[in-house]
KEPAMAR-240647 format. One record per residue: x, y, z of N, C-alpha, C in turn; residue in one letter. Coordinates in pm, 1 decimal, padded with zeros to 6 digits. Example, Ala and Ser with C-alpha at 12.3 -4.5 7.8 and 13.67 -1.06 7.14 Angstrom:
residues 2
(atom (01319.0, -00569.0, 00780.0), (01230.0, -00450.0, 00780.0), (01320.0, -00330.0, 00780.0), "A")
(atom (01285.0, -00225.0, 00708.0), (01367.0, -00106.0, 00714.0), (01290.0, 00003.0, 00787.0), "S")
END
This chain:
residues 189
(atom (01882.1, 04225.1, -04690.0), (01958.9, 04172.8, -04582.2), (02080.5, 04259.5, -04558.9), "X")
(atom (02112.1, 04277.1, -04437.0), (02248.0, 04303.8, -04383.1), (02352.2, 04259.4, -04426.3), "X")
(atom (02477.8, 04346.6, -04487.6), (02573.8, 04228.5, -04501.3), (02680.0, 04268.3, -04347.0), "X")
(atom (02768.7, 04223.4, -04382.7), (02872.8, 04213.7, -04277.8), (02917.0, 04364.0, -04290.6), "X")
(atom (02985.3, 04398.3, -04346.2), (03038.1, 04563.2, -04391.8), (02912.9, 04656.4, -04339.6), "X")
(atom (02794.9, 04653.2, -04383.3), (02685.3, 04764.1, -04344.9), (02651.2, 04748.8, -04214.8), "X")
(atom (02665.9, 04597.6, -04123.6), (02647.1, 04611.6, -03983.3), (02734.6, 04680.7, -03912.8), "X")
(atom (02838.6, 04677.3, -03985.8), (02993.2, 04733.2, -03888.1), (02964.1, 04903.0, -03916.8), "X")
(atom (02934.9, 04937.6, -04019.8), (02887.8, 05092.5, -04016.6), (02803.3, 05088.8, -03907.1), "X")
(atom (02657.5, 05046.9, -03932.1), (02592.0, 05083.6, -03833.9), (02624.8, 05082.3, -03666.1), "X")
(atom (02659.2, 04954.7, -03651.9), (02730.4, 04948.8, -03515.2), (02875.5, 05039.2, -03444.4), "X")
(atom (02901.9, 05073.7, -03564.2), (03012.6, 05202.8, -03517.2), (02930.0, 05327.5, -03533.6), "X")
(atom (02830.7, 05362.4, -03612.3), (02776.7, 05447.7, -03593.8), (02699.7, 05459.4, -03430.7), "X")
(atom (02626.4, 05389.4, -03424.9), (02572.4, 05354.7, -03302.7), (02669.6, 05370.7, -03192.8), "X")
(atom (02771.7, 05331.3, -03195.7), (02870.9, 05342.8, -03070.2), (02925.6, 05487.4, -03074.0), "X")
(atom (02946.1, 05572.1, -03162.9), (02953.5, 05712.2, -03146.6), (02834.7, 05794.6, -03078.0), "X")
(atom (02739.4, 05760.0, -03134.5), (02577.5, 05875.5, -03117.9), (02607.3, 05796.3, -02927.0), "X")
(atom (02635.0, 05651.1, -02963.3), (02616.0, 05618.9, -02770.5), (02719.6, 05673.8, -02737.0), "X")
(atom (02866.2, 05729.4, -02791.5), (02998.4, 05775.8, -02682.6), (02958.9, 05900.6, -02678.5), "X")
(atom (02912.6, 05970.5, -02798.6), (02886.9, 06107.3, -02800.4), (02787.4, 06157.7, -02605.6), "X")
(atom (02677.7, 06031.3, -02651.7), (02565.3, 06119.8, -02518.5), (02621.8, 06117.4, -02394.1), "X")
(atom (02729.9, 05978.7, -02391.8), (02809.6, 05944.3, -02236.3), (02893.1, 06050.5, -02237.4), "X")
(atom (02937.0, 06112.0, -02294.6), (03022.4, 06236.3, -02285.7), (02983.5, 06370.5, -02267.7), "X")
(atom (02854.0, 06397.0, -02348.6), (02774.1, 06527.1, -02266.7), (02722.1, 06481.6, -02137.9), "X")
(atom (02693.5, 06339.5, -02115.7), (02594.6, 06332.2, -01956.8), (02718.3, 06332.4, -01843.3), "X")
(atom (02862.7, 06315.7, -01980.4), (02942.8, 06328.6, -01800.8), (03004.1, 06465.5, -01803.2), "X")
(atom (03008.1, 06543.1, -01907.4), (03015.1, 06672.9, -01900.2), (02964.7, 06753.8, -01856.7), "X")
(atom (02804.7, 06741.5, -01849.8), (02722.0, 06843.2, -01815.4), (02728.3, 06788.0, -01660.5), "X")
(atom (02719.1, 06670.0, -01565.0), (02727.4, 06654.2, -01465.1), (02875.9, 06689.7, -01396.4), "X")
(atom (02974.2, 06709.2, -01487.1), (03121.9, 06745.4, -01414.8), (03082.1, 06888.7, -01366.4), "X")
(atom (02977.1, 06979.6, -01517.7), (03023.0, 07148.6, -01504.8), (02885.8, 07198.4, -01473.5), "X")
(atom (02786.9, 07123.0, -01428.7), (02640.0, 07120.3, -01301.4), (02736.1, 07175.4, -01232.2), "X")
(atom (02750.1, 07095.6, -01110.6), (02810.7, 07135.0, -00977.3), (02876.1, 07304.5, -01025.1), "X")
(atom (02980.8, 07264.9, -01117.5), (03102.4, 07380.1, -01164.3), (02995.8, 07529.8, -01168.7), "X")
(atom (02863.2, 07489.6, -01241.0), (02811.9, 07618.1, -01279.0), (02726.4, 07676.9, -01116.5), "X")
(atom (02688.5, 07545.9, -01064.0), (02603.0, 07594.8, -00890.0), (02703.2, 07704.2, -00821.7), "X")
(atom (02831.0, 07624.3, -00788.8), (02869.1, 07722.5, -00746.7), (02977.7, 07837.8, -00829.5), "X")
(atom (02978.8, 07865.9, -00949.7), (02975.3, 08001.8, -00986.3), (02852.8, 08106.9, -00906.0), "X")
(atom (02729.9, 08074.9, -00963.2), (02591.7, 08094.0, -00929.5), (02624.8, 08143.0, -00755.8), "X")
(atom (02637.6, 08057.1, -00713.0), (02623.7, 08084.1, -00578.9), (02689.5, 08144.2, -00504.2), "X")
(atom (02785.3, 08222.6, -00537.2), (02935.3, 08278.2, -00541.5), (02907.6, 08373.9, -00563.0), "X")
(atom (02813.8, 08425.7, -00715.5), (02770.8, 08550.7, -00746.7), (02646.3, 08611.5, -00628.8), "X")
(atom (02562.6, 08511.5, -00639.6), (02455.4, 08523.3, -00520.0), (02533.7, 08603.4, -00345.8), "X")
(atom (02602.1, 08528.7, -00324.0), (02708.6, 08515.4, -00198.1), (02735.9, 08658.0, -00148.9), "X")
(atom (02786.9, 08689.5, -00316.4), (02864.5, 08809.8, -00333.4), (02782.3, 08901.4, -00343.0), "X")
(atom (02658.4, 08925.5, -00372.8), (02552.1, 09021.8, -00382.6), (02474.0, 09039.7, -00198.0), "X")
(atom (02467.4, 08960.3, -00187.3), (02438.3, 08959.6, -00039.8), (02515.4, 08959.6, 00057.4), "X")
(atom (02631.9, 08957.2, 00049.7), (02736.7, 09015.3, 00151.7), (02735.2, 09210.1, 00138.6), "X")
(atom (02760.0, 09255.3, -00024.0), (02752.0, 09340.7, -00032.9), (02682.5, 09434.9, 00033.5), "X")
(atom (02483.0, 09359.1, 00010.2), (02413.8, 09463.2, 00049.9), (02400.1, 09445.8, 00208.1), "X")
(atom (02482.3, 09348.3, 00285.1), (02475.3, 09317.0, 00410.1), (02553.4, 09474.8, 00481.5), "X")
(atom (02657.4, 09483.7, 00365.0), (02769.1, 09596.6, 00421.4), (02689.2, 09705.7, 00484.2), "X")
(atom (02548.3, 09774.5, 00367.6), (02530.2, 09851.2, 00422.5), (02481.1, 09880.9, 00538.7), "X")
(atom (02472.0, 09774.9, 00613.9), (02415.8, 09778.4, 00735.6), (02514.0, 09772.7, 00869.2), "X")
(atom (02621.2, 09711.9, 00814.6), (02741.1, 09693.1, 00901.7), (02888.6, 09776.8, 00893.9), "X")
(atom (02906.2, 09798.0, 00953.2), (03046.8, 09903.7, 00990.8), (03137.5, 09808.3, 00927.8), "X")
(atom (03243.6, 09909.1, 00860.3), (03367.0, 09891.8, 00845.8), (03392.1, 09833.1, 00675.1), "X")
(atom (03432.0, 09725.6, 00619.7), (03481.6, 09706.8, 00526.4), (03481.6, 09536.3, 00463.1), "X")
(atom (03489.5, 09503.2, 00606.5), (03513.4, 09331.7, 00550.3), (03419.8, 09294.6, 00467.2), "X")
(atom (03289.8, 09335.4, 00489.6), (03178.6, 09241.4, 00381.4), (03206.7, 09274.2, 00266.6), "X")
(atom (03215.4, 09390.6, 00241.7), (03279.7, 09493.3, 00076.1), (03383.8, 09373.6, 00001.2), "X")
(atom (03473.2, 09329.4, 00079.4), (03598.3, 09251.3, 00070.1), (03560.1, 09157.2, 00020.1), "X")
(atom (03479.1, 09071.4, 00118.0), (03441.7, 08933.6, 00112.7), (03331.8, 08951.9, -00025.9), "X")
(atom (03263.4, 09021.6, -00013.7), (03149.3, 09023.0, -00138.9), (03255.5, 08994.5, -00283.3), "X")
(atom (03323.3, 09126.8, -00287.7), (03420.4, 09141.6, -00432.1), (03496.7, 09008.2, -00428.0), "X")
(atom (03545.4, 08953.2, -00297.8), (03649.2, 08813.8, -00347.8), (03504.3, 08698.6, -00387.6), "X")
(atom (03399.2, 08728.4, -00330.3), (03315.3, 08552.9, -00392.7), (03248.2, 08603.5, -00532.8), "X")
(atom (03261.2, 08748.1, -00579.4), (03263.5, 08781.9, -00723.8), (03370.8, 08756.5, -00785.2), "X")
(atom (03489.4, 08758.7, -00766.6), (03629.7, 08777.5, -00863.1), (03672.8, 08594.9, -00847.4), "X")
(atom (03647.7, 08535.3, -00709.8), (03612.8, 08389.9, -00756.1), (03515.6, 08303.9, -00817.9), "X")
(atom (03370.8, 08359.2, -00868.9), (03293.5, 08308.1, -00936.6), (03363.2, 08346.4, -01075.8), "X")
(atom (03417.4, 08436.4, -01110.3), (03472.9, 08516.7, -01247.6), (03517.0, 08402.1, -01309.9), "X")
(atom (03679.8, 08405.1, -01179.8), (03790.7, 08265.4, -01209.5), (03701.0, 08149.3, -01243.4), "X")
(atom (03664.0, 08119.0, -01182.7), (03576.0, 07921.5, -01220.8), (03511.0, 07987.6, -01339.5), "X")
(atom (03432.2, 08068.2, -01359.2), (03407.3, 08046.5, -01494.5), (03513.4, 08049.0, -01584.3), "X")
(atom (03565.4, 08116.5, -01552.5), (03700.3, 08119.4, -01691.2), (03809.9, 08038.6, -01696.6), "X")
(atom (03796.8, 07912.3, -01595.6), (03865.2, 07792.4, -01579.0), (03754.9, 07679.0, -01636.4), "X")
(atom (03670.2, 07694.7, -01605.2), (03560.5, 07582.9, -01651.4), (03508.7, 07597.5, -01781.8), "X")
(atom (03457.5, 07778.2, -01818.7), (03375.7, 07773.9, -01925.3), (03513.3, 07823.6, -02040.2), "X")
(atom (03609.5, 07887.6, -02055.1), (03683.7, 07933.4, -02164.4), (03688.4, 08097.0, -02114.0), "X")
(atom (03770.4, 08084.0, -02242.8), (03757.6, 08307.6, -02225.6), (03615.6, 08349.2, -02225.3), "X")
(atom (03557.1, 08299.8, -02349.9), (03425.6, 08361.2, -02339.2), (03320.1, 08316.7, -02297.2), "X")
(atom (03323.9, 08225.8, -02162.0), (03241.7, 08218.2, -02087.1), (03285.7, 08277.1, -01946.0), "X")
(atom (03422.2, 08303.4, -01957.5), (03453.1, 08355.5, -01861.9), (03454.1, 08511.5, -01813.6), "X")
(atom (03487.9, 08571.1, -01975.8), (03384.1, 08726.5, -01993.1), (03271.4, 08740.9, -01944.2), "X")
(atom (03189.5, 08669.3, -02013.6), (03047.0, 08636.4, -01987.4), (03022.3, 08650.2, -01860.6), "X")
(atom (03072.9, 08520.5, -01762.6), (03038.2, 08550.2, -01626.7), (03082.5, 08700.1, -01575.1), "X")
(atom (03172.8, 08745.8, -01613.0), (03240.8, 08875.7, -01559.6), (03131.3, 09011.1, -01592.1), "X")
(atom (03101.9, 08993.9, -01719.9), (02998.0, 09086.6, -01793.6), (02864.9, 09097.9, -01676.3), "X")
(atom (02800.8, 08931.8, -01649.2), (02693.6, 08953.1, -01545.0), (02704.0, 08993.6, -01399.3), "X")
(atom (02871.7, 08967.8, -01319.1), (02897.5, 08994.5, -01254.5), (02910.1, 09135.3, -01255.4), "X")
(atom (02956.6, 09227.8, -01355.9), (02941.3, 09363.0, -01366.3), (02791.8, 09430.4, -01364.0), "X")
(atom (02687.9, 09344.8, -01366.8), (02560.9, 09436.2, -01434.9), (02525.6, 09369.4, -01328.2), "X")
(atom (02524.4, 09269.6, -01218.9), (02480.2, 09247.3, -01081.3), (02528.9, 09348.3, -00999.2), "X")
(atom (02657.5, 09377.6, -00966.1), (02718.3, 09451.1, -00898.0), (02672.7, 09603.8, -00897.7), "X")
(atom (02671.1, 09643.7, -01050.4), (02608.0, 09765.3, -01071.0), (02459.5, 09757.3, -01011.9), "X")
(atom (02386.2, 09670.6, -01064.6), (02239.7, 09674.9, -01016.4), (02228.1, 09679.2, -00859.1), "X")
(atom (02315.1, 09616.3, -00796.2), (02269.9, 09635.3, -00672.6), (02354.2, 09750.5, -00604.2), "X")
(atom (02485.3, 09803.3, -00618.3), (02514.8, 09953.4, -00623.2), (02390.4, 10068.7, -00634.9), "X")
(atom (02322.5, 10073.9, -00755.2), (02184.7, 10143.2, -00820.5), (02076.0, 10152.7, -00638.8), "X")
(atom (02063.7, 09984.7, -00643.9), (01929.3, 09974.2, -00557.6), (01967.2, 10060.6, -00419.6), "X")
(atom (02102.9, 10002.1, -00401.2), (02208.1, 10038.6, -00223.9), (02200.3, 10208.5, -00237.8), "X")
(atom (02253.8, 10278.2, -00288.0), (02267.4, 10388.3, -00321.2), (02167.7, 10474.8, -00392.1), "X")
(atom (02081.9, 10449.0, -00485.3), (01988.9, 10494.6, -00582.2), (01843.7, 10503.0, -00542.1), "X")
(atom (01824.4, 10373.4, -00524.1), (01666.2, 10373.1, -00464.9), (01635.6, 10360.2, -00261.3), "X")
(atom (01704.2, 10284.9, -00218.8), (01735.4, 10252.9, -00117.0), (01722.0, 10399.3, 00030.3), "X")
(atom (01811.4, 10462.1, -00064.4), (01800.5, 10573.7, 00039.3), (01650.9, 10703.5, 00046.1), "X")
(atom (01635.9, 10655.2, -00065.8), (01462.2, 10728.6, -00104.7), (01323.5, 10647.2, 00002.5), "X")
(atom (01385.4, 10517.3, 00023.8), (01238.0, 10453.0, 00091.6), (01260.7, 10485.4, 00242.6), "X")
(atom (01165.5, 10439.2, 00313.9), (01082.5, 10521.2, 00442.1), (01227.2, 10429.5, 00548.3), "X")
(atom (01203.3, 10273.1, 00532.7), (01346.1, 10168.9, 00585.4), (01475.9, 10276.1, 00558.3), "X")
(atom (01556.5, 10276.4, 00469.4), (01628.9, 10347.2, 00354.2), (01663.5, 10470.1, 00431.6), "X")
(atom (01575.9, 10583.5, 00487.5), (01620.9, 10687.0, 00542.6), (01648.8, 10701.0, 00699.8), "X")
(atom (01642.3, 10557.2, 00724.1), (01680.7, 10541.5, 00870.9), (01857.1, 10531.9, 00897.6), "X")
(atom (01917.6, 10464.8, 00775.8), (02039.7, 10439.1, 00734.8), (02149.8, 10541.5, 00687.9), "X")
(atom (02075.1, 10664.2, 00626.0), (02174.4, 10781.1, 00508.3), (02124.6, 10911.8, 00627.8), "X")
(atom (02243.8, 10981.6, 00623.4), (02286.1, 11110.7, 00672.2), (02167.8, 11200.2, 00582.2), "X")
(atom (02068.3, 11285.2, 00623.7), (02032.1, 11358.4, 00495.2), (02030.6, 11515.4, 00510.2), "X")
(atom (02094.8, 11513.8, 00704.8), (02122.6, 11664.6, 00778.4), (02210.4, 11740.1, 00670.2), "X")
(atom (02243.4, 11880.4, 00675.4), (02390.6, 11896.0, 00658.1), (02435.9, 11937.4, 00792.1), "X")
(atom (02533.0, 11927.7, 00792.5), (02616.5, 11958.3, 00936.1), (02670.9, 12134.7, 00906.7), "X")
(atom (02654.1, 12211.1, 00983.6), (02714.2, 12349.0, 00943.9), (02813.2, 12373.3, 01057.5), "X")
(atom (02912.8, 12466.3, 01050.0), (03007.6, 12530.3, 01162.4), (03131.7, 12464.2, 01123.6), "X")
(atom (03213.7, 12534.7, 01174.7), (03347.9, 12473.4, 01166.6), (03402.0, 12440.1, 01320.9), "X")
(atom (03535.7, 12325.2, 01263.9), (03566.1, 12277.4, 01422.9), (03584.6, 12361.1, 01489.6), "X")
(atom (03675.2, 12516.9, 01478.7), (03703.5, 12663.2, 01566.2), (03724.0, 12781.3, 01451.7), "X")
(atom (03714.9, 12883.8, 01588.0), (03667.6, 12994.4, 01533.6), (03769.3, 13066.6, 01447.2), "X")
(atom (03783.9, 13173.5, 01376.3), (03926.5, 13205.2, 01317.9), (03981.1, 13221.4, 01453.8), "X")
(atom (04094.4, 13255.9, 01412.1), (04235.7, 13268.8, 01536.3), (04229.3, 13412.6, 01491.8), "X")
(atom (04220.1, 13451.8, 01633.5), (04288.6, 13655.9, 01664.8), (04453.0, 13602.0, 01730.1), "X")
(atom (04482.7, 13501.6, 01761.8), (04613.0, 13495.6, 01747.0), (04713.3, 13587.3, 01781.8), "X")
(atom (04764.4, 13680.1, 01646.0), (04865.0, 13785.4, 01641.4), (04823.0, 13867.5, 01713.8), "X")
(atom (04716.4, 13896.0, 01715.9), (04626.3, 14015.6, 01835.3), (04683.2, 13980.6, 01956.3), "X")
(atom (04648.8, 13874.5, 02025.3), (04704.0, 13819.7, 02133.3), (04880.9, 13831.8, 02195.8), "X")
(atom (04947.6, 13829.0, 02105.4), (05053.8, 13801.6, 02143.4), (05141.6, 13918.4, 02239.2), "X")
(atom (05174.6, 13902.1, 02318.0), (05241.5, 14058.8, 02436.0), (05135.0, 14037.0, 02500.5), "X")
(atom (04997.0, 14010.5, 02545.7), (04894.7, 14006.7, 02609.0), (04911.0, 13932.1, 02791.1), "X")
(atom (04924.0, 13983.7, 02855.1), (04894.4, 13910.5, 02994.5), (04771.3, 13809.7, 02982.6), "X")
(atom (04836.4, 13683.7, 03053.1), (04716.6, 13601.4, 03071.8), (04704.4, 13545.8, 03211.8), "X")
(atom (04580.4, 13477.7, 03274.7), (04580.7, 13407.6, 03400.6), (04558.8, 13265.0, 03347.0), "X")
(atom (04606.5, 13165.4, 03431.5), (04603.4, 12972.4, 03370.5), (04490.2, 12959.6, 03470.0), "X")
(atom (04402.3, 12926.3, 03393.8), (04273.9, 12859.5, 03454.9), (04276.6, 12755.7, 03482.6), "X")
(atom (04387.4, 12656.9, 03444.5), (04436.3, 12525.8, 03471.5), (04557.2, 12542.9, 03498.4), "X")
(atom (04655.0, 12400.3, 03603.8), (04776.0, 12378.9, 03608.2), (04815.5, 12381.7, 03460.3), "X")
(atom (04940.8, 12450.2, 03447.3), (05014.9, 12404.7, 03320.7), (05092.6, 12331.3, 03324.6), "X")
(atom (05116.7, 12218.6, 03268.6), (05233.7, 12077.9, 03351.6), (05269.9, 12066.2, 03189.6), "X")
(atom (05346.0, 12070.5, 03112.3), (05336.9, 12224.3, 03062.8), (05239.6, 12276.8, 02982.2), "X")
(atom (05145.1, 12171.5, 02950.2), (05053.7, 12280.3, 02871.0), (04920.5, 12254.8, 02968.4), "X")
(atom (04806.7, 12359.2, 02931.2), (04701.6, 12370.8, 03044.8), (04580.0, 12492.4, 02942.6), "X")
(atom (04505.1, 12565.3, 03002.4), (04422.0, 12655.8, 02950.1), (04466.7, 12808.6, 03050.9), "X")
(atom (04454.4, 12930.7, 02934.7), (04486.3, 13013.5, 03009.7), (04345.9, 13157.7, 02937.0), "X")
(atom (04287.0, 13247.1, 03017.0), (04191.9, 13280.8, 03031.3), (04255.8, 13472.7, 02938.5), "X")
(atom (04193.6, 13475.4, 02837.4), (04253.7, 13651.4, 02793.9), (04119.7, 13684.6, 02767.8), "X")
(atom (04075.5, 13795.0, 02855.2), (03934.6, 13883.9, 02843.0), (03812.7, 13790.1, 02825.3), "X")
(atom (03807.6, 13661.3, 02890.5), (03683.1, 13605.7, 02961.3), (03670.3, 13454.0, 02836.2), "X")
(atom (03815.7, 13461.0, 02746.6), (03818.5, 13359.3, 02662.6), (03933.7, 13256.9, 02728.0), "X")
(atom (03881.2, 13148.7, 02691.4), (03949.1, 13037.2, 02708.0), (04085.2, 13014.0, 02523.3), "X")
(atom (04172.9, 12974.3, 02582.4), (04270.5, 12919.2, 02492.7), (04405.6, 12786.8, 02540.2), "X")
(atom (04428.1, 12707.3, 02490.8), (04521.2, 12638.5, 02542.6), (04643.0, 12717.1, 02490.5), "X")
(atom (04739.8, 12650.3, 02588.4), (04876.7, 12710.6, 02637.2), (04943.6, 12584.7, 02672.6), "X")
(atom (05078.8, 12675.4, 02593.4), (05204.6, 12549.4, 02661.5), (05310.0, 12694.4, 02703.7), "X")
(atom (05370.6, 12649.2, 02872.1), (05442.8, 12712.0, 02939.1), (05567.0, 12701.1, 02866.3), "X")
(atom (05651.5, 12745.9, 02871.1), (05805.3, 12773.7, 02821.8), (05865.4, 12748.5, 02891.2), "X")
(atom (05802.1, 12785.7, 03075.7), (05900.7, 12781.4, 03166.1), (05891.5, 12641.1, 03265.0), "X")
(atom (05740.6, 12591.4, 03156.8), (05779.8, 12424.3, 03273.9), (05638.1, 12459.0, 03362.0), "X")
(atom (05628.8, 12407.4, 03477.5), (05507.0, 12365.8, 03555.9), (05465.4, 12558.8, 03597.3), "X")
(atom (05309.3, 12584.7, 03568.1), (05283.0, 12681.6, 03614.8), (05175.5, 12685.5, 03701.9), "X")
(atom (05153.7, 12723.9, 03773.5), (05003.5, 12680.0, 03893.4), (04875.0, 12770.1, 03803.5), "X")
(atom (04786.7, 12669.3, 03897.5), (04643.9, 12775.1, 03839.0), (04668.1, 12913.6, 03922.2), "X")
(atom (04598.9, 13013.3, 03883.1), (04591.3, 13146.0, 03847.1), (04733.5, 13234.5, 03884.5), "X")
(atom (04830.9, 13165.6, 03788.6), (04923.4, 13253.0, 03797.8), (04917.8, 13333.5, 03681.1), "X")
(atom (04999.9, 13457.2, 03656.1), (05030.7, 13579.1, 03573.9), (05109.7, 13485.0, 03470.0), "X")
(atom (05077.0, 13503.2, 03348.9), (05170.3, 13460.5, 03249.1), (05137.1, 13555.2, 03104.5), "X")
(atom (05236.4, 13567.0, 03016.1), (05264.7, 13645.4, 02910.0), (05210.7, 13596.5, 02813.1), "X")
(atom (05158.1, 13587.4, 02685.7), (05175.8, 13516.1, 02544.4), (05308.6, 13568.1, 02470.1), "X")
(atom (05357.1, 13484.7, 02466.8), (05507.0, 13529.3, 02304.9), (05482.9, 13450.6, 02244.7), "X")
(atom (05402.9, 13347.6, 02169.4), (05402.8, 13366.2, 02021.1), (05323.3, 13213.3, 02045.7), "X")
(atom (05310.1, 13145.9, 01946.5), (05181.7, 13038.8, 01878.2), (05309.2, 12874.5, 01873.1), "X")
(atom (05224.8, 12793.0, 01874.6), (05285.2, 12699.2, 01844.5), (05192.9, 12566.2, 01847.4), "X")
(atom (05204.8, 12521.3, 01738.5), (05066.5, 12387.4, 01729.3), (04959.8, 12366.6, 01765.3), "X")
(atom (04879.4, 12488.8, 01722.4), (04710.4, 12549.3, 01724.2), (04692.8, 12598.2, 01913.4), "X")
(atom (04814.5, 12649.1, 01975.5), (04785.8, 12684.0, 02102.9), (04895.7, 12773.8, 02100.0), "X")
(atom (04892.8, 12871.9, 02200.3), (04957.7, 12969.8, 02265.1), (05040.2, 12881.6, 02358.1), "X")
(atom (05208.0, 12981.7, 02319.8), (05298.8, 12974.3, 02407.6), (05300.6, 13068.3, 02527.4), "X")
(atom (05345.9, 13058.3, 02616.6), (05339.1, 13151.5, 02775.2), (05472.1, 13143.4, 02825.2), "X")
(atom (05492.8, 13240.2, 02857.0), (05593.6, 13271.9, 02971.7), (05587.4, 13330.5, 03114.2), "X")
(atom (05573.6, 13327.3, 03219.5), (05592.5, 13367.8, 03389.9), (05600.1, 13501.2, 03353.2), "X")
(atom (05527.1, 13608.8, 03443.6), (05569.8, 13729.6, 03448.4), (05675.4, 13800.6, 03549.5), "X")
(atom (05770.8, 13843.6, 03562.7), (05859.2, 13792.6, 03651.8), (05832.3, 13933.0, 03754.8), "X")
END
């Protein structure tokens, strides 16, 4: 038989193993939700990313890294430091992985090379400058100079800024010297 003393063990035992489970079932239902949207945050953030490469400019880049660096935070508010590493650790090896695919594999497939530059571009914006050659040289303005305009030396084009202010098209003008990737001019008098 039961006495009085061994029921009260058992029944306090019993009321622990029962507070214990009410406390994981309301724990795990507080940090459910808590862990969805970590999860979904990281998700969020992976697919904004690879959205970028399709879209101009910067914001998705932005928006991707902030719903990563806020899935980070909730974990490391919800789970501790080292669940909050943790999330950071997978957030690093997501981020990388899909960096890899965006950049790595991506530009190799048949879709993929519709997106990446794979020309090279050759030439430069202009030609060297003969410049000093030029300078003492008579020129004609193939354009008004109001004050600057284009002026014509041996069948080449160059821009020009007048010295002396408004010059008409095909008047006589001088070169004396260079000034902010164009020839200065003066009137021939």
């Amino acid at each position: 038989m039961l006495s009085r003393g061994n029921s009260v063990r058992i029944s306090s035992r019993f009321a622990l193993v029962t507070a214990a489970q009410t406390c994981e079932g309301h724990a795990s239902s507080e940090t459910s939700p808590r862990m969805s949207n970590i999860l979904l945050l990281f998700v969020l953030g992976i697919v904004l990313l690879f959205l970028d490469l399709f879209v101009p400019g910067i914001i998705l880049s932005v928006a991707g890294t902030f719903a990563f660096l806020t899935g980070t935070w909730q974990a490391f508010e919800v789970y501790g430091t080292v669940g909050g590493m943790e999330a950071f650790g997978v957030g690093l090896v997501l981020l990388g992985g899909m960096l890899y695919l965006e950049y790595g594999i991506l530009p190799k497939t048949p879709f993929g090379k519709k997106f990446f530059l794979h020309a090279h571009v050759k030439g430069s914006s202009q030609e060297a400058s003969d410049v000093p050659v030029l300078i003492g040289r008579d020129c004609v303005a193939l354009t008004p100079l109001v004050p600057t305009g284009q002026v014509e030396i041996d069948g080449r084009r160059y821009e020009a800024l007048s010295l002396d202010g408004h010059a008409e098209r095909g008047t006589h003008l001088k070169v004396t010297g260079t000034q902010n990737f164009s020839l200065t001019v003066t009137k021939i008098s």
